[in-house]
Phi, psi and omega in degrees: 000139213250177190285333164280354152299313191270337168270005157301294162322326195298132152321151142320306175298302186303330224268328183293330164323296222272025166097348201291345192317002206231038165246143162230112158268146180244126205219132164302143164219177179227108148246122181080357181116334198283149185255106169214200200244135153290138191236127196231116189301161188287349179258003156108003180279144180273143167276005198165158210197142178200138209282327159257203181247339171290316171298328178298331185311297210312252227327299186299327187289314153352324201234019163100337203268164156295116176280164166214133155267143197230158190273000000 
């Protein structure tokens, strides 16, 4: 199994494990009909909803975290 395989493979759980807690990924989303950015905690629950993406950046930088975006 080759290394993009195995990181594939990683649980929500395992991938939270591995130190990432202090990362928030930000994802484009549609809620409600609204085009807006998701703010999600490392085992993938979301934590928070924000209408652009810089504000989700603010907020999550806001609470201490790393933002990251993800597709």
């Amino acid at each position: 199994m080759n290394i993009m395989e195995q990181l594939r493979s990683i649980t929500p759980q395992d991938f939270a494990q591995m130190g990432v807690q202090q990362v928030a990924y930000v994802r484009p989303s549609v809620v409600n009909g609204a085009n807006v950015f998701t703010i999600h905690a490392a085992d993938g629950a979301q934590i928070g909803i924000a209408p652009t993406r810089d504000i989700a950046f603010a907020a999550v930088k806001q609470h201490e975290l790393e933002p990251v975006s993800v597709q």
